[in-house]
Backbone as a ProteinNet text record, in pm:
[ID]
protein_1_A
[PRIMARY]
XXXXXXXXXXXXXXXXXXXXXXXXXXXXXXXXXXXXXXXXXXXXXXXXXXXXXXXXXXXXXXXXXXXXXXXXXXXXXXXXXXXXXXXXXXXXXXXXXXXXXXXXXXXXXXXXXXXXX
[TERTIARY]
-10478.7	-10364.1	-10237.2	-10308.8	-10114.3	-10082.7	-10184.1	-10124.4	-10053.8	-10115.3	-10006.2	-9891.5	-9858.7	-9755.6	-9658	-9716.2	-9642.8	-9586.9	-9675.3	-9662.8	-9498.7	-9542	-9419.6	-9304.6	-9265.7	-9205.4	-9160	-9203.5	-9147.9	-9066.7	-9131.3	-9086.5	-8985.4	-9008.7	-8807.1	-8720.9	-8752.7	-8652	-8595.7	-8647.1	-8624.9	-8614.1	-8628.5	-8549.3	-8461.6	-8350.1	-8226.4	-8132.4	-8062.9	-7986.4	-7834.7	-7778.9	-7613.5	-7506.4	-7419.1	-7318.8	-7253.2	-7247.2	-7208.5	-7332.7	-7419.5	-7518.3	-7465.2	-7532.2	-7414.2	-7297.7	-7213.7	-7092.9	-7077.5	-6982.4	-6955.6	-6827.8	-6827.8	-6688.3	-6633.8	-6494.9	-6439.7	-6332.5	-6294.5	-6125.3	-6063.1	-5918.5	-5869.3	-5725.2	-5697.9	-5533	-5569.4	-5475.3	-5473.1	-5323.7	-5309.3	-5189.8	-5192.3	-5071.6	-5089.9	-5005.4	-4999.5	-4898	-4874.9	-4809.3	-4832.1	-4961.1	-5012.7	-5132.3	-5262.9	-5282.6	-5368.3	-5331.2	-5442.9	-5508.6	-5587.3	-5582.2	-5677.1	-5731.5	-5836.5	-5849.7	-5928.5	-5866.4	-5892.1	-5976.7	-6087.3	-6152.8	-6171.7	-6258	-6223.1	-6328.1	-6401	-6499.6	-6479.2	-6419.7	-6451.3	-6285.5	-6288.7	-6219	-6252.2	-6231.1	-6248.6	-6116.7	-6169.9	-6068.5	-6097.2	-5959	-5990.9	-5987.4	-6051.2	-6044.7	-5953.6	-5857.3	-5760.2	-5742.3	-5818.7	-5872.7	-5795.9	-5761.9	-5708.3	-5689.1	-5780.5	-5806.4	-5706.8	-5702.9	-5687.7	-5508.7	-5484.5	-5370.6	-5298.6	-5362	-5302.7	-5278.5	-5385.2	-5329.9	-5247.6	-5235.8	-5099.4	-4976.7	-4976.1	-4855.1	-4860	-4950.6	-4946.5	-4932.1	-4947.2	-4908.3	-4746.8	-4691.4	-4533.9	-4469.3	-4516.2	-4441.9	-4483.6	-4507.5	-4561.3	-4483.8	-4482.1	-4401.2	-4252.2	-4211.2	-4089.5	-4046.3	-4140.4	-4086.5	-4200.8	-4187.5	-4259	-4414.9	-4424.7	-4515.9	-4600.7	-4576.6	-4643.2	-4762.9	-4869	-4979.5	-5032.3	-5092.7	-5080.9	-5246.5	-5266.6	-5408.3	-5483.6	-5578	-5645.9	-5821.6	-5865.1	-6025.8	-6052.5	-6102.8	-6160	-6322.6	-6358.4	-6512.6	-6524.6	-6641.9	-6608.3	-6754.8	-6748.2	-6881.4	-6861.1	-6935.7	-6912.6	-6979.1	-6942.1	-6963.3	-6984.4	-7078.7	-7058.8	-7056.5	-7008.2	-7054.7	-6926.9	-6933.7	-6826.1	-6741.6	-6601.7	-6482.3	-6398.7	-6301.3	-6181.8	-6078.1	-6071.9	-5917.2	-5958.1	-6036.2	-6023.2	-6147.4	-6093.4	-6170.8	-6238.4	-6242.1	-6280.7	-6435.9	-6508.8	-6663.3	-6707.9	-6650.5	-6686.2	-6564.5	-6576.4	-6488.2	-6538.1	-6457.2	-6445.5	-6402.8	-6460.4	-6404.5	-6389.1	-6280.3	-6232.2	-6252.2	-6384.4	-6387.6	-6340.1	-6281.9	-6257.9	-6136.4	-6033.4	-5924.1	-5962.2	-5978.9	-5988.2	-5861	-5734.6	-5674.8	-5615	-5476.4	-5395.8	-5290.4	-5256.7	-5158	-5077.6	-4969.4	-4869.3	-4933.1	-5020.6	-5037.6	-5173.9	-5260.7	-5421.8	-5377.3	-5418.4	-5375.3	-5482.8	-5428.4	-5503.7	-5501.8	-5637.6	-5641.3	-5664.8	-5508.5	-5518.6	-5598.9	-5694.5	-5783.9	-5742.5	-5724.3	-5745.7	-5849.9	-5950.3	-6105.1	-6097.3	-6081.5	-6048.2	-6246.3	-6241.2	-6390.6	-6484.3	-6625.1	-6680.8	-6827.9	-6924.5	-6990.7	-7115.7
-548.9	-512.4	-585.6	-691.4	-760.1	-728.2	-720.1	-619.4	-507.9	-404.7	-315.1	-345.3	-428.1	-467.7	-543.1	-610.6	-705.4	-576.4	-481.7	-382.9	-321.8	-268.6	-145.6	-240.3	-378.4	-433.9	-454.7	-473.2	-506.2	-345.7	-229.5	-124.6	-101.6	-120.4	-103.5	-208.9	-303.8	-438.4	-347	-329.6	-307.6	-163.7	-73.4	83	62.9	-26.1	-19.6	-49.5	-10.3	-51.9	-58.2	-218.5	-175.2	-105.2	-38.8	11	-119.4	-237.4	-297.8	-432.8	-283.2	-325.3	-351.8	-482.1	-459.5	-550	-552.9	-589.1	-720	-834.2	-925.8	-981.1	-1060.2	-1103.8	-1215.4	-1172.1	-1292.8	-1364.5	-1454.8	-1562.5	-1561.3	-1538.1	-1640.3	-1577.6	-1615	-1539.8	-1475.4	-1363.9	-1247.9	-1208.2	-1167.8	-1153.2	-960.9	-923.1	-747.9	-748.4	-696.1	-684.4	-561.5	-455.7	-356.8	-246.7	-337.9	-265.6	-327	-438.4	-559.5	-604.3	-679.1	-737.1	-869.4	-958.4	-1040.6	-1157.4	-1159.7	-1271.5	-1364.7	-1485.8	-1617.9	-1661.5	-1696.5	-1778.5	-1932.6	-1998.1	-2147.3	-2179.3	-2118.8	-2131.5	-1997.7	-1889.1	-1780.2	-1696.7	-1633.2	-1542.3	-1391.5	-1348.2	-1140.6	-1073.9	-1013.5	-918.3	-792.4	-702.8	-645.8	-460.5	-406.1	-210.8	-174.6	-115.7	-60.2	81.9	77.4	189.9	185.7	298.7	312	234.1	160.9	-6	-71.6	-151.8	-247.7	-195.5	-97.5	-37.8	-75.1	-47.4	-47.6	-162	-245.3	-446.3	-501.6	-411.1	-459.6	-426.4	-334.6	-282.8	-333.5	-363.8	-480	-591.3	-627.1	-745.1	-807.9	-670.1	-696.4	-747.8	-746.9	-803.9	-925.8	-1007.3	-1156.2	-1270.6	-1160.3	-1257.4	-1254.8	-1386.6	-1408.3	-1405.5	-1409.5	-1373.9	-1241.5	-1173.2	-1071.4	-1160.6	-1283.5	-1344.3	-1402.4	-1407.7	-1542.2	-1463.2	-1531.9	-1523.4	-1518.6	-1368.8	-1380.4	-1392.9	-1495	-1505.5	-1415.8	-1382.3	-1249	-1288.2	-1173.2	-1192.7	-1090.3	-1048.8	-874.1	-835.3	-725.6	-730.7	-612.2	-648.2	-563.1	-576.5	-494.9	-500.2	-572.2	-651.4	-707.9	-699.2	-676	-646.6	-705	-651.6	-781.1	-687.8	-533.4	-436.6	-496.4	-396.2	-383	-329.4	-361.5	-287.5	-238.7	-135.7	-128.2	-194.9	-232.3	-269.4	-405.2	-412.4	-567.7	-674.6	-728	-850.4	-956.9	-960.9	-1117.2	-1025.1	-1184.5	-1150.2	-1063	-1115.6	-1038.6	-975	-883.9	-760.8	-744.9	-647.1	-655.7	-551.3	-458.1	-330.7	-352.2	-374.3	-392.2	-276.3	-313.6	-171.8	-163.1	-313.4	-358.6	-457.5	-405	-569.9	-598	-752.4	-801.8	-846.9	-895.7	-1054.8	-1043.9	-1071.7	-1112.1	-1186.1	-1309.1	-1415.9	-1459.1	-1529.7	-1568.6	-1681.6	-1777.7	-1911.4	-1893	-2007.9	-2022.5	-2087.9	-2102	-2179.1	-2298.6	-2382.3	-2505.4	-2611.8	-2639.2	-2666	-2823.3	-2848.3	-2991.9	-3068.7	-3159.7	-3161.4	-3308.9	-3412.8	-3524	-3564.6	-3631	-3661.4	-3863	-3884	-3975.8	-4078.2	-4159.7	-4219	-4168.3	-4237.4	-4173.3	-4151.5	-4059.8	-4013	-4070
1216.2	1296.8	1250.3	1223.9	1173.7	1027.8	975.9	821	848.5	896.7	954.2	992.6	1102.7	1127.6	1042.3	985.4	852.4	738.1	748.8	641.6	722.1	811.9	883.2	904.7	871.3	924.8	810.6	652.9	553.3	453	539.9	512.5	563.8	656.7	746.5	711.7	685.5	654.2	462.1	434.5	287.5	242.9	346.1	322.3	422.5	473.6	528.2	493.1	387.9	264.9	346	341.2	434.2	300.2	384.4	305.7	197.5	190.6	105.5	22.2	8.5	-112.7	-201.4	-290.5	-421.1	-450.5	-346.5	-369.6	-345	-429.5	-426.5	-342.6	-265.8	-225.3	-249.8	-367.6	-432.7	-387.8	-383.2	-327.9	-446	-464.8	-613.5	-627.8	-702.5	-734.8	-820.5	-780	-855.9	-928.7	-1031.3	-1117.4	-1175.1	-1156	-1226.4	-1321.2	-1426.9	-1510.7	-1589.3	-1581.4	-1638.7	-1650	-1749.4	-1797.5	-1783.9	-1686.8	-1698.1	-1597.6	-1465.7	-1391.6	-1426.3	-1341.5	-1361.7	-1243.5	-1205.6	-1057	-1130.3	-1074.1	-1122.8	-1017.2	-1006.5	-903.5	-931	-825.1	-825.6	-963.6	-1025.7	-1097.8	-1278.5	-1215.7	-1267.4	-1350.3	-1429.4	-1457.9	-1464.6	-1388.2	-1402.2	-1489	-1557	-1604.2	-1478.9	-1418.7	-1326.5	-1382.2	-1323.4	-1375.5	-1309.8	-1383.4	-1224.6	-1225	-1138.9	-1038.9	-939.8	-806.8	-689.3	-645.7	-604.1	-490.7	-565.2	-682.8	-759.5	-752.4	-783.7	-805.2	-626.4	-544.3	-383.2	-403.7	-451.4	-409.8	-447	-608.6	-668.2	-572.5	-559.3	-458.9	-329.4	-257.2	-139.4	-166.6	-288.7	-318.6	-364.2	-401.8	-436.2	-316	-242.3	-89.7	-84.3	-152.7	-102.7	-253.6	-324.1	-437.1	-425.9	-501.4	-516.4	-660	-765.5	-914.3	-949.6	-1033.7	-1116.4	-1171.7	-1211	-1249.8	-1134.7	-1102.4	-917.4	-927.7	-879.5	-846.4	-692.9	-675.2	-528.2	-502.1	-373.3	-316.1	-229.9	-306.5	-223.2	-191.5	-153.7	-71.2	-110.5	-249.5	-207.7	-235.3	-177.8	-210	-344.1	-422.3	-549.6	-638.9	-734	-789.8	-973.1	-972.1	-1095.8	-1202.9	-1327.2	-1453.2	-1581.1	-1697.6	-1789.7	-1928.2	-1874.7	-1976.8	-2078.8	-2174.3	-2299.8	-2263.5	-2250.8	-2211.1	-2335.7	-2379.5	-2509.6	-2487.3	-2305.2	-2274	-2215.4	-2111.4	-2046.4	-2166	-2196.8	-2279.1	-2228.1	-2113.7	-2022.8	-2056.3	-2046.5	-2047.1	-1934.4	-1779.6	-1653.4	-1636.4	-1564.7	-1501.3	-1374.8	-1272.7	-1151.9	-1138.3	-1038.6	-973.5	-854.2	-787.7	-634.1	-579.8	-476.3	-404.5	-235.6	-201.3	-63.1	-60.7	-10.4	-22.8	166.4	131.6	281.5	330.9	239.8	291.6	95.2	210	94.4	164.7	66.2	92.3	-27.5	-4.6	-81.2	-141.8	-105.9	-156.9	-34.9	-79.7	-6.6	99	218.6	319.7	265.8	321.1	295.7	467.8	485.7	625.4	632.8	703.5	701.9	835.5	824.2	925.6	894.6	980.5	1018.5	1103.9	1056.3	1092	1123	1268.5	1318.6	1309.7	1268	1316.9	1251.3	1274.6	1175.9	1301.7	1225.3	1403.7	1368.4
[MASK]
+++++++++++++++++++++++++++++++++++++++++++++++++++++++++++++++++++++++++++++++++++++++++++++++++++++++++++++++++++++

């Protein structure tokens, strides 16, 4: 009886696939330039595909800079890559398929931690 159950229980856990199978969610500044994208993470470099999404962020993103170059801080969810590209050269690539959060600069949270517990 509990095989069964262990069974029907590992069948439903694992044919319920959520809509954001797959996808990675990255932090970092992001830069557009013409013809070229690129998100810098705290660890990582993506060369980015620009596709629709990628193309919207750029343009939501012109509202947060103050020069053509600035680097704006974003959150987006996306699927990542290590194929052969003709145009983006970075080892990994990135297809933004979700922008969460976009900012001018990372907030940075100043916490003063009084004592020790």
């Amino acid at each position: 009886m509990r095989k069964t159950v262990a069974i029907i229980l590992f069948i439903i856990t694992t044919s319920c696939k959520s809509s954001s199978d797959g996808l990675t969610v990255l932090e970092g500044s992001y830069i557009y330039f013409d013809d070229a994208a690129v998100l810098q993470t705290k660890n990582e470099i993506y060369g980015v595909y620009l596709t629709e999404k990628a193309l919207e962020l750029s343009t939501k993103a012109e509202s947060y800079k103050t020069n053509t170059d600035d680097f704006i801080y974003v959150k987006v969810k996306g699927i990542i890559s290590t194929q052969k590209d003709e145009k983006i050269l970075w080892d990994k690539k990135l297809e933004i398929v979700e922008i969460e959060s976009i900012a001018s600069k990372k907030e940075i949270k100043n916490t003063l931690i009084l004592g020790s517990n």
